[in-house]
N, C-alpha and C positions, 0 to 999 in steps of 0.2 A: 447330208453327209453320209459318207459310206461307214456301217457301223457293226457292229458286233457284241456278243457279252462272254466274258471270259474269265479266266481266276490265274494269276502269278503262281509261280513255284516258288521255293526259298532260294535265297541266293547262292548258297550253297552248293545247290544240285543244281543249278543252271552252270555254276561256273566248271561241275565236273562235265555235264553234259557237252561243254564248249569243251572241254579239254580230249572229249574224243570226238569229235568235230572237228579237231585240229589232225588228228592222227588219221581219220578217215579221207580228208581233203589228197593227202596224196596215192591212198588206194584205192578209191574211186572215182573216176572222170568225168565227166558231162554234168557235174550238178551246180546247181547253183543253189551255194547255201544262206542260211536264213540266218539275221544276226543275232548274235545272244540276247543285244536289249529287245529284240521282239520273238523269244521264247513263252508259250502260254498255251492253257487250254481253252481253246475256241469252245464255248458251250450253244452257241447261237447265231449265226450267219443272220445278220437283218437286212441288208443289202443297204440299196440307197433310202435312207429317211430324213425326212421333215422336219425342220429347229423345231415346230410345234411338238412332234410325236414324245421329244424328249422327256418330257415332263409326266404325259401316260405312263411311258415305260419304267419310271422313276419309278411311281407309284403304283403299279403292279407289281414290279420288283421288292419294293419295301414290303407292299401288303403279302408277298406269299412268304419272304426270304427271311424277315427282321426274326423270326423265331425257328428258323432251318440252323440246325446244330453246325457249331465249327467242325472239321474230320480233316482226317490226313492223307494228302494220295502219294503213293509210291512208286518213285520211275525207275523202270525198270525193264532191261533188253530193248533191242532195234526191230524192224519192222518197215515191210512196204508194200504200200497201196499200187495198182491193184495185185500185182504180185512179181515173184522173181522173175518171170522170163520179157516184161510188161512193166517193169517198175516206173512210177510217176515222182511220189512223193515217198521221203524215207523221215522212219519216225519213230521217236521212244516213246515205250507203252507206258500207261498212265491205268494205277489201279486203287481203285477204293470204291468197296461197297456203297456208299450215299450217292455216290453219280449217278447210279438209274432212275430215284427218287429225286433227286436233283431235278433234272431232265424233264422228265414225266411232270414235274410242278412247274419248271418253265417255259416246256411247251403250253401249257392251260394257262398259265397267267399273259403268254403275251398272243394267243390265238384272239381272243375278244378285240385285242387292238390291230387284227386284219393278220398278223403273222402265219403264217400257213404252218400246222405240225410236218416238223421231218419228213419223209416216209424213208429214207434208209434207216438202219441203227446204229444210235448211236455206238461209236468205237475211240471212246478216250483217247487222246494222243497227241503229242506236240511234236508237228513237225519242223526238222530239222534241214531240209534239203529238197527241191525240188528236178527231177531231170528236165533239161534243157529238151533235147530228143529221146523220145521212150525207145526208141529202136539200136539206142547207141550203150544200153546199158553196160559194167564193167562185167568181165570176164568173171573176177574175184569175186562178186559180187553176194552169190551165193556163201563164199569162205567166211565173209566177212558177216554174215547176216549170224551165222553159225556162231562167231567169234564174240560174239557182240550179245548175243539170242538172251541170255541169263543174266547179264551184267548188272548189279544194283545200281542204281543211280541216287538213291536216297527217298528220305519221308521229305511233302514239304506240309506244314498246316494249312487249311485254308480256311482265310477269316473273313474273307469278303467276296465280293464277285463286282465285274468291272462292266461297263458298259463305255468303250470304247470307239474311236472316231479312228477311223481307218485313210492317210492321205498317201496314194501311191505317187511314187518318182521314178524317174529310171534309176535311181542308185539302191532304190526298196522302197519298201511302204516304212509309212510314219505312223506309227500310234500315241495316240493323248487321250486319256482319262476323262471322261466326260461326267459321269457320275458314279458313286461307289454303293453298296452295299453291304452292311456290315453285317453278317450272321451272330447268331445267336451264343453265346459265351459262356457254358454250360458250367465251365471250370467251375466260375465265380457267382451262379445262380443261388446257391444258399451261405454264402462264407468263401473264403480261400479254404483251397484244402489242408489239413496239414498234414 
């Protein structure tokens, strides 16, 4: 199966993110965009793996993650890889300090099970759009990055982390849940608070 490990935003801020997704669709051309039910933060690219591998990975993830604290990311402004004059991929930024400790624990937990670490750095972010042709970029496109650049999109919690099965079609890719991860619930570790 083709796979990945990822974390959901709240509903919330996806449905705002979709609402300027909808506004951006007619001032920007050539893109083909990504649909709301497969909004999320990619934290892990695994490519093609094995029914067996599932069950390692499970269990790497449990043993680093089951006590990595719940935190909150916030989306926030547009953004495109590799850049304005070159754009590929357009994307809300994705911030919260635990991501780099994140990262850093999940590159070491799944390297022993043959994963190779990154070598780019990581750059949090859910993309939203990909261009069809890089050379056909919109005019506006700069106006729009400017317009867009500060925008709050919201907090979302994150309380698990996903290891998901990736199945493409020509109409998109299909994501299904394959196993979860539940972090650590700090709220509730001595009492409810009052």
């Amino acid at each position: 199966m083709r796979a990945f490990i990822a974390v959901e935003l709240d509903r919330l801020v996806i449905d705002k993110i979709a609402a300027v997704t909808d506004q951006l669709k007619s001032a920007l051309a050539g893109i083909r965009w990504v649909a709301k039910t497969n909004f999320h933060l990619t934290l892990k690219f695994l490519g093609n793996i094995e029914d067996n591998q599932v069950d390692p990975i499970d269990e790497a993830l449990q043993g680093q993650f089951r006590l990595f604290p719940r935190f909150t990311i916030n989306a926030k402004g547009l953004g495109v890889f590799p850049d304005v004059r070159r754009p590929r991929i357009l994307w809300v930024g994705l911030i919260a300090k635990e991501l780099t400790p994140l990262i850093l624990r999940l590159e070491s937990a799944l390297e022993p099970l043959g994963f190779a670490p990154e070598k780019r750095d990581f750059t949090p972010h859910l993309t939203i759009g990909r261009w069809r042709q890089t050379d056909r970029a919109s005019k506006n496109l700069g106006q729009e990055l400017e317009r867009w650049k500060d925008h709050q999109f919201g907090p979302s919690n994150v309380d698990e982390m996903i290891l998901f099965q990736s199945v493409l079609n020509p109409a998109g890719a299909i994501y299904s849940r394959v196993r979860t991860v539940t972090l650590k619930n700090d709220r509730f570790e001595n009492g409810p608070v009052m």
